[in-house]
C-alpha positions in Angstrom: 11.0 9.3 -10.4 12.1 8.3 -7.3 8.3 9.2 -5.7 6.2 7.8 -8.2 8.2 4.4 -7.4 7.8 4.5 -3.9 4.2 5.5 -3.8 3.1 2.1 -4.8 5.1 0.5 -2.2 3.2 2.3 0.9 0.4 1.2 -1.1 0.9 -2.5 -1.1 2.2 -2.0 2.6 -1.4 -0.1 3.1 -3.2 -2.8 1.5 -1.1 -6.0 3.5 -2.4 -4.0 7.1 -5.9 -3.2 6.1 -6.5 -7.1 4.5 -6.2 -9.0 7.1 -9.3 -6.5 8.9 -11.2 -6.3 5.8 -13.0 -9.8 6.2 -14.4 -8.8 9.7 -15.9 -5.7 8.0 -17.0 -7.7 5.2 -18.7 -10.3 7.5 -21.3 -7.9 8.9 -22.8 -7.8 5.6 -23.6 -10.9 5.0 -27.3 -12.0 4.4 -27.5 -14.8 6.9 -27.9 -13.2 10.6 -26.0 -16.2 12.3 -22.7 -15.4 10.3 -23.1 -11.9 11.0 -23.6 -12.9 14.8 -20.4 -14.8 14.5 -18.6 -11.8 12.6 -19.1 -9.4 15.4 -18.6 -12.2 18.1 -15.1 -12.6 16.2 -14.2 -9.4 15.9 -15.2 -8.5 19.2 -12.1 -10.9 19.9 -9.8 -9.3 17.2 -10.0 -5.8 18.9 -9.5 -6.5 23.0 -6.3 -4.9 23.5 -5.5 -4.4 19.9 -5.3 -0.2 19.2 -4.2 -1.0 15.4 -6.8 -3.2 14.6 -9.4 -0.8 16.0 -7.9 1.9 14.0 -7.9 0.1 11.0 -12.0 -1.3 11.3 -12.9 2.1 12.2 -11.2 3.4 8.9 -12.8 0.7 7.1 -16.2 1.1 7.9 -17.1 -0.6 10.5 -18.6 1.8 12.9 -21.7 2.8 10.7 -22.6 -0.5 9.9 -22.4 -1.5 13.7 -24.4 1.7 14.6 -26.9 -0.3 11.7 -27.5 -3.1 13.1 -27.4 -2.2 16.8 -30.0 0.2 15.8 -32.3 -2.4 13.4 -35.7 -3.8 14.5 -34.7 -6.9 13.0 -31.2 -7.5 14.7 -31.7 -9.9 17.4 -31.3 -9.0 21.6 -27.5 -10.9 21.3 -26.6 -9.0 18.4 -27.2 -5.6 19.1 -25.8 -6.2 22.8 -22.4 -7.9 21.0 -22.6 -4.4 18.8 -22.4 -2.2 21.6 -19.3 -4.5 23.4 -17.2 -3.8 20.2 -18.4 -0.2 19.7 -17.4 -0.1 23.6 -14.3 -1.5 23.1 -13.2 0.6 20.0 -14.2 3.8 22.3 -11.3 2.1 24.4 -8.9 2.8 21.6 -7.3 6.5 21.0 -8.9 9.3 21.5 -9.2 9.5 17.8 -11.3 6.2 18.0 -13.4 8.3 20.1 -13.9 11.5 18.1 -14.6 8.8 14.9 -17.6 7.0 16.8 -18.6 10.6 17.8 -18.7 11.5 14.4 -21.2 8.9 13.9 -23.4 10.0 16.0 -23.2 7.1 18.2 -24.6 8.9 21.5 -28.4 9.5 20.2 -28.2 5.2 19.2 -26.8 4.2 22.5 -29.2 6.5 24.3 -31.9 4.9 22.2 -30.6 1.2 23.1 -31.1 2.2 26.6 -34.7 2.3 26.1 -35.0 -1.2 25.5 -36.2 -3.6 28.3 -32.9 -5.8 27.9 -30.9 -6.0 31.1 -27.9 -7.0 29.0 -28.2 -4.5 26.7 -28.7 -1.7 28.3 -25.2 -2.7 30.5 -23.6 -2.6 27.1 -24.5 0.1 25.8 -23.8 2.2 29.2 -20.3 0.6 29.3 -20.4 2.0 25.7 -21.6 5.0 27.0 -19.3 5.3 30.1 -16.3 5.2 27.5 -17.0 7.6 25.3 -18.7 10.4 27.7 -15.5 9.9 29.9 -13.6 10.8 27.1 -11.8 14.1 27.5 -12.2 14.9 23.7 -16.3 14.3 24.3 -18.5 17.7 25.2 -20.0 16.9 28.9 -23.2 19.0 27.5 -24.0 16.3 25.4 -25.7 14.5 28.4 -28.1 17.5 28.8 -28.9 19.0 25.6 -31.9 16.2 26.2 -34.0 16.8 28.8 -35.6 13.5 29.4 -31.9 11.5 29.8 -31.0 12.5 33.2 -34.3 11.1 34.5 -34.2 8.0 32.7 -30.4 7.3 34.0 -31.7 7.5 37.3 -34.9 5.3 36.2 -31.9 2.8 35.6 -29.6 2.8 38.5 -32.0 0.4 40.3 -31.6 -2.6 37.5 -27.9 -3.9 38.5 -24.5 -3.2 40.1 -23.3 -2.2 36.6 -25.7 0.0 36.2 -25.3 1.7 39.0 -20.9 1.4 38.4 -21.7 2.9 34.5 -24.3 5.8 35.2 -22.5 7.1 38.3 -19.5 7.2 36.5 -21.0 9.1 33.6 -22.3 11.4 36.6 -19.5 12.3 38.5 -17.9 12.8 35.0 -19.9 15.0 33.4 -20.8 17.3 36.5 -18.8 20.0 36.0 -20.8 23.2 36.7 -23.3 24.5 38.8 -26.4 24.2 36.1 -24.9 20.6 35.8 -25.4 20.1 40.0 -28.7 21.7 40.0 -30.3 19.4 36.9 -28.6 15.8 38.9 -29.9 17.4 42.5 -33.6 18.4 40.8 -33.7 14.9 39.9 -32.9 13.2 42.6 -29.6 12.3 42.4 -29.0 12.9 46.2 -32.0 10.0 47.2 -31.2 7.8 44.0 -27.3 7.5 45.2 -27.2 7.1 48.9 -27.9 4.4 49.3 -25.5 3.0 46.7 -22.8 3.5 49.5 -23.6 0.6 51.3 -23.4 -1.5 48.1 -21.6 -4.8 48.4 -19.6 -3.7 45.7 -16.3 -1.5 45.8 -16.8 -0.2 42.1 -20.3 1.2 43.1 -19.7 2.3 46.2 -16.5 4.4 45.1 -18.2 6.0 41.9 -21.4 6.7 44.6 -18.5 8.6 46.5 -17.4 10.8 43.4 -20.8 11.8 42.7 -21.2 13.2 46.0 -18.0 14.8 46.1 -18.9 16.3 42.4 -22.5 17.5 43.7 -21.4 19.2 46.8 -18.7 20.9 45.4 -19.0 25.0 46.2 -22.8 23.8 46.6 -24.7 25.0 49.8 -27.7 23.6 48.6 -26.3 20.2 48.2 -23.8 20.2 51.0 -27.1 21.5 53.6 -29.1 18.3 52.2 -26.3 15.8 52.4 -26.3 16.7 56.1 -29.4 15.2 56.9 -29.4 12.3 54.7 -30.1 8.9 56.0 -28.1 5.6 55.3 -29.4 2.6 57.4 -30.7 4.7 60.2 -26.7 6.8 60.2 -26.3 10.5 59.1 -24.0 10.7 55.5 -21.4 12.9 57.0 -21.0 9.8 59.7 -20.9 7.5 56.6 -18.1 9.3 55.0 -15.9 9.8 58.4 -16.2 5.7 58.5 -14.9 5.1 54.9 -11.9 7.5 56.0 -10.7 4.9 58.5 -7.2 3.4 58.0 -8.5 -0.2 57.3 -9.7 1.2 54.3 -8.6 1.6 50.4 -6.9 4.6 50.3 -8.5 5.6 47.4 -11.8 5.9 49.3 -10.8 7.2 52.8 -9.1 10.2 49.9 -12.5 10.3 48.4 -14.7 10.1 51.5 -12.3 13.3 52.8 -12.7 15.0 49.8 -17.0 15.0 50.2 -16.5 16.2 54.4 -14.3 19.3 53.6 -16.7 20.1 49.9 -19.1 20.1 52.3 -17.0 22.3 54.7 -16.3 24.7 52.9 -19.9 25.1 51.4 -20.6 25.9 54.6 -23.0 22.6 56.3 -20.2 21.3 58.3 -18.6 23.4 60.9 -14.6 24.1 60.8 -14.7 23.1 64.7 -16.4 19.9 63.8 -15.0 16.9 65.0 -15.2 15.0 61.6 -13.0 18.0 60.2 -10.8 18.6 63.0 -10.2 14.4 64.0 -11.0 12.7 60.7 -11.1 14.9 57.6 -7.2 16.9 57.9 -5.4 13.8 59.7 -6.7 11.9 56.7 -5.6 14.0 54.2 -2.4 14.8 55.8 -1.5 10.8 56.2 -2.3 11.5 52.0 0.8 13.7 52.2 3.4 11.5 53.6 6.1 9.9 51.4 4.6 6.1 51.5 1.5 7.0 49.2 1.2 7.1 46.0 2.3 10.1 43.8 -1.2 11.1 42.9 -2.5 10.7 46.0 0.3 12.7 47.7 -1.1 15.7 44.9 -4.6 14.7 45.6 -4.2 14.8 49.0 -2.1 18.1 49.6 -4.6 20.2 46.9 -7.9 18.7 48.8 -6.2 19.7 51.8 -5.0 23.5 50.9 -8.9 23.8 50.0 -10.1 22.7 53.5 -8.1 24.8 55.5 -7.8 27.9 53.1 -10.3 30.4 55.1 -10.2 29.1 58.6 -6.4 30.2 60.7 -7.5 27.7 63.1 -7.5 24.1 60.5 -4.4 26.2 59.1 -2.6 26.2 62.7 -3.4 22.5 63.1 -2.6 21.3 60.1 0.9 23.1 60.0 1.3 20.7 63.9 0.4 17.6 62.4 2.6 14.8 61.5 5.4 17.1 60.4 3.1 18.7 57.4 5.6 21.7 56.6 8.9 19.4 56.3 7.0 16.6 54.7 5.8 19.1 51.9 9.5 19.6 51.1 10.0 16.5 50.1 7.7 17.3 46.8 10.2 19.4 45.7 12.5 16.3 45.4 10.9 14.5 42.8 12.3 13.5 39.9 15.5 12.5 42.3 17.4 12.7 39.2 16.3 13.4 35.6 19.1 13.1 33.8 19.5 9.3 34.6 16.5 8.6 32.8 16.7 8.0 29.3 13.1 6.4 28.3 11.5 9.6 26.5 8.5 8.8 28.2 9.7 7.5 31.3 10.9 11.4 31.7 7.8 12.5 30.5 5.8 10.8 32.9 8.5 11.6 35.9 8.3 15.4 34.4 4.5 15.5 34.8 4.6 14.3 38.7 7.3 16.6 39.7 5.0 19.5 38.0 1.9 18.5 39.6 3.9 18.0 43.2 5.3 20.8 43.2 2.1 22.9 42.4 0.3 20.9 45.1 3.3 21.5 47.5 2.7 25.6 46.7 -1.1 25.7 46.8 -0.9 24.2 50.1 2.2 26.3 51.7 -0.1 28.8 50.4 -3.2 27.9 52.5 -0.8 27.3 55.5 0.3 30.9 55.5 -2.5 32.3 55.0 -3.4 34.1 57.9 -0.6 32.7 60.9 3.0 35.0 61.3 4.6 31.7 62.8 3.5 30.1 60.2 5.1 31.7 57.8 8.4 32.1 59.5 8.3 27.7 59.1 7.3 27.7 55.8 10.1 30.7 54.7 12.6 28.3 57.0 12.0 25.3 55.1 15.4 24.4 53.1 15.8 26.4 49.8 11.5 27.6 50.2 12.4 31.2 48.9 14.8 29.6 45.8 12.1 27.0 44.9 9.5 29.4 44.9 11.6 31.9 42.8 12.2 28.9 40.2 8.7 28.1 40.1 7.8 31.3 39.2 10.2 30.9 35.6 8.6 27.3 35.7 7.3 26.0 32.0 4.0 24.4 33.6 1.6 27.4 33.8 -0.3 25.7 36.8 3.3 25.8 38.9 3.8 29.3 38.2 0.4 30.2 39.4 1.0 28.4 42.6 4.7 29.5 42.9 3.3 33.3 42.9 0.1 32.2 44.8 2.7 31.0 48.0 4.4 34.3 47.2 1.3 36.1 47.7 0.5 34.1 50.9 4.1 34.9 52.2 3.9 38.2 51.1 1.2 39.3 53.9 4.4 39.5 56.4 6.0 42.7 57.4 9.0 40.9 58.4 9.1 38.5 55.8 8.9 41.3 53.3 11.9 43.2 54.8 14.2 40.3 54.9 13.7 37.3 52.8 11.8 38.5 50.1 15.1 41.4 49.7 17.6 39.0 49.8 16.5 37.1 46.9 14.8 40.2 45.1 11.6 38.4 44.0 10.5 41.3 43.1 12.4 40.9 39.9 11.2 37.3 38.9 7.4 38.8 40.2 7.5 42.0 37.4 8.8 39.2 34.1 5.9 37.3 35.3 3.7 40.2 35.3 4.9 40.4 31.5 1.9 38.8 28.8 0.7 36.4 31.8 -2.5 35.0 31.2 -5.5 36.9 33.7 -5.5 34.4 36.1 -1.8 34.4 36.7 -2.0 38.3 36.6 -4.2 38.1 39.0 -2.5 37.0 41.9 1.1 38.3 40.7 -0.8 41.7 40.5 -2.0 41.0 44.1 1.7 39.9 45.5 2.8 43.5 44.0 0.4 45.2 46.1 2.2 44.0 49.2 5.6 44.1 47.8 4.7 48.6 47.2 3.7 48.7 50.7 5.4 52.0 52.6 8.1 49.2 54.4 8.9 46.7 52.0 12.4 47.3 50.5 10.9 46.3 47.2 8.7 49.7 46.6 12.1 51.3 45.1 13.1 48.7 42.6 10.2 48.2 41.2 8.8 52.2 40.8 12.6 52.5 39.1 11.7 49.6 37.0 8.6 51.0 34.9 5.5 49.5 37.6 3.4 52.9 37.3 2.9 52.1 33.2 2.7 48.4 33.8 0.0 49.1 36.8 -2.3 52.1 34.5 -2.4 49.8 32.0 -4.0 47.0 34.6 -6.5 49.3 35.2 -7.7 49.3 31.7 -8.5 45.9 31.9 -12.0 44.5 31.4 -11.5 41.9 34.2 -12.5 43.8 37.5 -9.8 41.7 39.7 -7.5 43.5 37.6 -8.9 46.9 37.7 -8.7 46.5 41.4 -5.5 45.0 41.7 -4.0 47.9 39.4 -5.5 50.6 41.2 -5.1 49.2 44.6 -1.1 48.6 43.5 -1.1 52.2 42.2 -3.0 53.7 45.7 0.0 51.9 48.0 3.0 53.4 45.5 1.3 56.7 46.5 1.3 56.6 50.1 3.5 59.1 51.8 4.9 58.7 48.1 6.9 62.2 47.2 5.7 65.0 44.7 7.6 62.9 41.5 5.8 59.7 42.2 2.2 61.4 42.5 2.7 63.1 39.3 4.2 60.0 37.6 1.0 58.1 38.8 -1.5 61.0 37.4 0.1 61.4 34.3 0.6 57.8 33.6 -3.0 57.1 34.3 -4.6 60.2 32.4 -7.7 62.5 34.5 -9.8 60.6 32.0 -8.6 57.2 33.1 -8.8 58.3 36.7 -12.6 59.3 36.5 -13.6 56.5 34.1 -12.3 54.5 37.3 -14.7 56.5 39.6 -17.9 56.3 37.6 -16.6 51.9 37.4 -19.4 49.8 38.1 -17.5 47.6 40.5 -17.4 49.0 43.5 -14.2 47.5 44.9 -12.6 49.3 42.1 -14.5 52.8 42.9 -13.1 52.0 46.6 -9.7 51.7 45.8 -9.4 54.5 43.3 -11.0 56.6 45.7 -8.3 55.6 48.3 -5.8 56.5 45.4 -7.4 60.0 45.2 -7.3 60.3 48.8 -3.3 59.3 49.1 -2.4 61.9 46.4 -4.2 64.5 48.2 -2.2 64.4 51.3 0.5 66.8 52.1 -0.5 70.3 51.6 1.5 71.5 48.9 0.7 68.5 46.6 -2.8 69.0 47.6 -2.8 72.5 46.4 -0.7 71.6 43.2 -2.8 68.8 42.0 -6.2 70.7 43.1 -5.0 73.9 41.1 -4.6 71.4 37.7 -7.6 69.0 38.4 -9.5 70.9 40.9 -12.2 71.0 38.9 -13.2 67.5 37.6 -12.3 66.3 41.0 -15.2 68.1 42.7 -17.2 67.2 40.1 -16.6 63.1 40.8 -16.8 64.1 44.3 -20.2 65.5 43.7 -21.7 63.0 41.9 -20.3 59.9 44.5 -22.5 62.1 47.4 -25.4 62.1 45.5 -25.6 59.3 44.0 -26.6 55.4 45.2 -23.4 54.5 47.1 -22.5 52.4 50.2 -21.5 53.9 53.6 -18.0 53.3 52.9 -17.7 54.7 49.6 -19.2 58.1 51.2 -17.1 58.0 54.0 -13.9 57.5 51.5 -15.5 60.3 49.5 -16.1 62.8 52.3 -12.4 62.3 53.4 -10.8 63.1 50.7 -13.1 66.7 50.9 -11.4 66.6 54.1 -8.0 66.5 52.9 -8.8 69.1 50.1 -10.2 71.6 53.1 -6.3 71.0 55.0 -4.7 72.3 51.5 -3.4 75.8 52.0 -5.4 77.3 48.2 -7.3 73.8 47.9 -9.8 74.5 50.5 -11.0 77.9 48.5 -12.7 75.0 46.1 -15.1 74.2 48.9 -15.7 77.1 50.4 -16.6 78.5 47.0 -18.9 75.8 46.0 -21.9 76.1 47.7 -23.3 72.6 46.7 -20.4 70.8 48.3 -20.8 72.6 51.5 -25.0 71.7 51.5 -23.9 67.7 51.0 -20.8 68.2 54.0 -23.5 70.2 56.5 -26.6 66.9 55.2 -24.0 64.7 56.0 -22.9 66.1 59.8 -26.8 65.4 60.4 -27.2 61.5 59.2 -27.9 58.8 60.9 -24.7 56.8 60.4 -22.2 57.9 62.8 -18.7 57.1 60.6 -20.5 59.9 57.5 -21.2 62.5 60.4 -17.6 61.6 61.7 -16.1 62.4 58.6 -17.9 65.5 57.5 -16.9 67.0 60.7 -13.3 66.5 59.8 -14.2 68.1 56.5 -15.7 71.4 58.6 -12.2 71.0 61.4 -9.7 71.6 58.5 -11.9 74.1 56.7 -12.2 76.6 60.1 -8.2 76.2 60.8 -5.9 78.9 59.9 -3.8 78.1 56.5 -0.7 79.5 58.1 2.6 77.4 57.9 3.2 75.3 60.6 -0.3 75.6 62.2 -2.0 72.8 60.4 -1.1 69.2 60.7 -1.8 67.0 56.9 -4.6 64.8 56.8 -3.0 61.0 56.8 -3.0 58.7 53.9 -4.8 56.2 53.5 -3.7 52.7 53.2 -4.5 49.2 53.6 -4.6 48.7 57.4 -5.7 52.3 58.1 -9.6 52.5 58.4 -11.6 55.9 59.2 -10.1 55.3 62.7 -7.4 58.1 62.5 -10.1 60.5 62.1 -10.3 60.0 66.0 -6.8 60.5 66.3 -5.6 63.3 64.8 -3.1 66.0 65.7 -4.7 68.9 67.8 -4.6 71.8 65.6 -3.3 75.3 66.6 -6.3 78.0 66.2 -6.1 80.5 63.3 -6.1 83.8 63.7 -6.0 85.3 60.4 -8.5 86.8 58.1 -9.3 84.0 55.6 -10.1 81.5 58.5 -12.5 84.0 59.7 -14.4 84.3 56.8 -14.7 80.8 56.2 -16.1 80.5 59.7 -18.5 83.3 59.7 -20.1 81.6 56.0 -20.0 78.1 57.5 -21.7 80.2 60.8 -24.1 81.3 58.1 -24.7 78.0 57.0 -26.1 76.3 60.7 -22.7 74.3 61.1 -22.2 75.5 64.6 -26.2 75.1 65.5 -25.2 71.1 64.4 -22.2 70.9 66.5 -23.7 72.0 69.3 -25.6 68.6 68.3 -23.5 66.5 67.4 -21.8 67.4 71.1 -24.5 65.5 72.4 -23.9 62.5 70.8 -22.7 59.0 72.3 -20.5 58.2 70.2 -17.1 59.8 72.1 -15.1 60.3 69.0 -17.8 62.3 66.9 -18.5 63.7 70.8 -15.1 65.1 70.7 -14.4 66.3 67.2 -17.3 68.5 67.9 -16.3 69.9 70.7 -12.7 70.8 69.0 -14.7 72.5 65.9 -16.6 74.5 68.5 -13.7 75.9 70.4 -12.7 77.2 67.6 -15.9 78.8 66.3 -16.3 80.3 69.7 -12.3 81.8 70.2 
């Protein structure tokens, strides 16, 4: 009983909030055209700043029967403009205003108003049209799906300084992706907007500056055309170093910074430039420093990890100036104390800053450590840096975590680093939950920090092989995003180096032989890279050479096989012909060369090519083949890691000759074969390592 009673009492409180809007919906369907003039006038009024009145007109009705009239032959120039001002202020309303004028289809009619001669007009309906298209609940494709609309926004820019405002608003909007750059650039955007910069208004000159900054974002084409463009006789780049000066709104010296180092790293403005190196990073780390803003501290700090990301020599200069590393610990500091605040969304709003400050702070400790040991040691130094980085890792914001573990990554290239800090506050744990269900791009980088953290010196490799990485790592390799593949394998080839017997087999079994040559038949050839560098760290030391080679000798010279003949790189043959030259040092392993007649053809083709690291190698492969297999004569063929490159294969132990009968058979078939008539060859070479490896090999024939 007790709901039938009250449902008539929310409907007489329904009906007392939708009466009083009623009579403005009811006016715009009246038959004389002054009154319905007046109507719209009127509640053009009733809905500036009012987000319940809007709500209620838009559930009444109202937006169809605006869309009518603005759309009607017979609606007069005033009416149809003073449709579009309410319809654009209703858009101003909740994002559920927006999705109801959507629904309405109210795009296609303003697009339509715009091709109407009236100056007014058109101004309303791209103020209209700004609104909704900045909306984040509108599709930015809806601006392209027609052809002809780019061209006739830039047909329009010319008509008025609110035309310009609106349609390079609704540009630098709704350019988010590469198609998006080339459709504005093929139409002229670049010609149509410089000259907007010089504008006598700040509105137009400031959305001018966001287009550019949208259009030469990771755009060499764009970038290497905004070089040479022209404002009143001065180059752009010039242009945008003046609007960086300190007289300047902050807002457009940010903006104006953010175009120089798009441009920068797109590749049209040196790093050694003196607009980067003077202008752009000051700029942007003045945007760092605790009297600006909140958002442009982020904006600042994120624009600025981008600049200097690939270039040691910005990161170096940057981590000098003003302080930069102490000031960025200050981001950490923000809100100064939560539980004080007791406005819900005060905290919200302070809880929303302090996560996007402290992922700024992280991307850009990340950029700073990049490359530079000192500058790591600064950044690690920095009060509580290794704490706050662990916390961010368990952070709730998915963006902190990503740049909590992308710092950790950063930091992670240190040998010393990794030995000290990163073992006293294990982050190796916090590193393998995040590794746990983490989204790819998160995995991503964690995957790539755990790379480092298995190196042969880190005090992490233990921990983390007792706490279940080889299943966590195979499974990474079954991914179907390559960065993971690689990342899994590449983990998986470090845990193997100089690894013990346990460890290799651990590795094999968890990956599966089927895994491990579905890896080396991968498409990507990063992945075939670093699996073959797996391949080539489990075959080192002789015994486990033999043991694996006696249980997957077979499919192993199979892949190997099928690499050398098919359409690889130099370095994937050269990874490829060293392990054949660790399975020739194994003491049984070798028999599976000498007794394959095919292998030995590819490793005698390859002594005679024409690149000198493949004739380097297959020597090696022929050096371990000739050497006696008796205990304690041979020195193992080295693992391969990270830092090592085919470099060793100059440097190897000198090997004791072999007297016994199995190396002299293998000699007098490899004799058979022409080796030694291409070592007396390759003796003549220039190239002094390949020079002396074939001199060794001979010796040996000849004794």
């Amino acid at each position: 009983m007790a709901c039938l009673l009250e449902a008539p009492m929310r409907m007489s409180v329904l009906s007392e909030v939708t009466a009083s809007s009623r009579h403005y919906v009811d006016r715009l369907f009246d038959p004389d055209p002054q009154k319905v003039l007046q109507g719209v006038i009127d509640m053009k009024n009733a809905v500036i700043g009012n987000n319940k009145q809007k709500a209620n007109l838009i559930v009444l009705g109202a937006v169809p029967r605006l869309l009518y009239l603005l759309q009607q032959e017979t609606s007069t120039v005033e009416l149809k403009t003073e449709c579009a001002v309410v319809l654009g202020s209703l858009a101003m309303g909740t994002e559920n205003n927006v999705k109801s004028l959507l629904d309405c289809h109210i795009i296609p009619a303003l697009l339509q108003g715009l091709l109407l001669p009236d100056l007014k007009f058109i101004e309303a309906c791209l103020r209209c049209l700004r609104t909704i298209l900045t909306s984040p609940v509108t599709p930015v494709e809806v601006l392209y799906t027609d052809v002809t609309v780019v061209p006739h926004l830039m047909s329009l820019l010319s008509r008025s300084r609110y035309t310009q405002e609106y349609i390079c608003q609704i540009f630098s909007h709704c350019c988010k992706t590469p198609e998006h750059q080339a459709v504005l650039f093929t139409h002229g955007a670049v010609q149509n907007i410089a000259h907007l910069l010089t504008s006598s208004s700040y509105k137009v000159q400031m959305q001018a500056l966001k287009c550019f900054s949208v259009l030469a974002y990771e755009n060499p084409q764009v970038s290497l055309t905004l070089v040479n463009v022209l404002v009143d006789g001065e180059l752009l780049p010039q242009v945008f170093v003046k609007m960086m000066q300190r007289d300047k709104p902050i807002e457009m010296q940010l903006t104006s910074a953010k175009c120089l180092t798009y441009m920068c790293r797109a590749g049209a403005i040196r790093t050694d430039d003196n607009s980067i190196v003077l202008k752009t990073l000051p700029c942007l780390v003045r945007m760092c420093s605790k009297e600006r803003l909140l958002e442009e501290r982020v904006e600042g700090a994120e624009t600025l990890a981008y600049l200097i990301e690939p270039d040691v020599e910005l990161q170096r200069i940057a981590s000098i100036t003003d302080h930069l590393i102490a000031m960025l610990a200050d981001y950490f500091k923000y809100p100064s104390s939560v539980s004080a605040i007791t406005d819900i969304k005060r905290l919200d709003h302070d809880l929303k800053h302090a996560h996007e400050l402290r992922q700024a702070a992280f991307k850009l400790y990340a950029s700073l450590g990049a490359n530079d040991e000192d500058i790591r040691k600064k950044i690690i130094e920095t009060e509580n840096m290794m704490d706050r980085i662990v916390t961010g890792l368990a952070e709730s914001s998915i963006k902190v975590r990503l740049a909590a573990v992308r710092c950790l990554h950063s930091l992670s290239r240190s040998v010393q680093q990794l030995r000290t800090s990163f073992q006293d506050h294990t982050v190796w744990k916090p590193l393998m939950k995040l590794l746990q269900n983490a989204p790819d791009e998160v995995l991503v980088v964690a995957s790539s920090t755990l790379c480092n953290l298995l190196l042969e010196f880190s005090p992490s490799k233990e921990p983390i092989l007792e706490s279940g990485a080889v299943e966590l790592l195979c499974n990474l390799t079954q991914s179907e995003n390559p960065a993971l593949r690689v990342n899994g394998i590449w983990a998986l080839m470090n845990m193997a180096f100089q690894a013990d017997q346990k460890i290799k087999t651990d590795i094999l079994r968890g990956l599966s032989t089927e895994q491990l040559f579905r890896l080396l038949s991968d498409s990507d050839v990063n992945v075939l890279m670093k699996t073959l560098g797996l391949l080539r760290n489990l075959l080192s030391t002789r015994p486990h050479i033999d043991q694996i080679m006696s249980t997957h000798g077979k499919q192993i010279m199979q892949a190997v096989t099928l690499i050398l003949e098919g359409e690889h790189n130099i370095e994937v043959k050269e990874q490829t012909l060293c392990i054949l030259a660790n399975i020739a040092d194994g003491t049984t392993a070798k028999d599976l060369i000498m007794t394959n007649d095919d292998i030995l053809q590819k490793i005698k083709y390859y002594m005679g090519h024409s690149n000198v690291k493949l004739q380097l190698a297959a020597t090696f492969c022929i050096s371990n083949l000739i050497w006696s297999e008796e205990e304690g004569t041979l020195s193992d063929s080295p693992d391969h890691s990270p830092g090592l490159s085919s470099e060793w294969l100059s440097i190897q132990t000198r090997k004791v000759p072999g007297l016994n009968t199995g190396s002299h058979e293998r000699q007098d078939k490899l004799r058979e074969l022409g080796i030694v008539d291409i070592l007396h060859k390759l003796v003549q070479s220039t190239d002094p390592n390949l020079c002396e490896k074939a001199k060794t090999a001979l010796q040996q024939f000849l004794s």
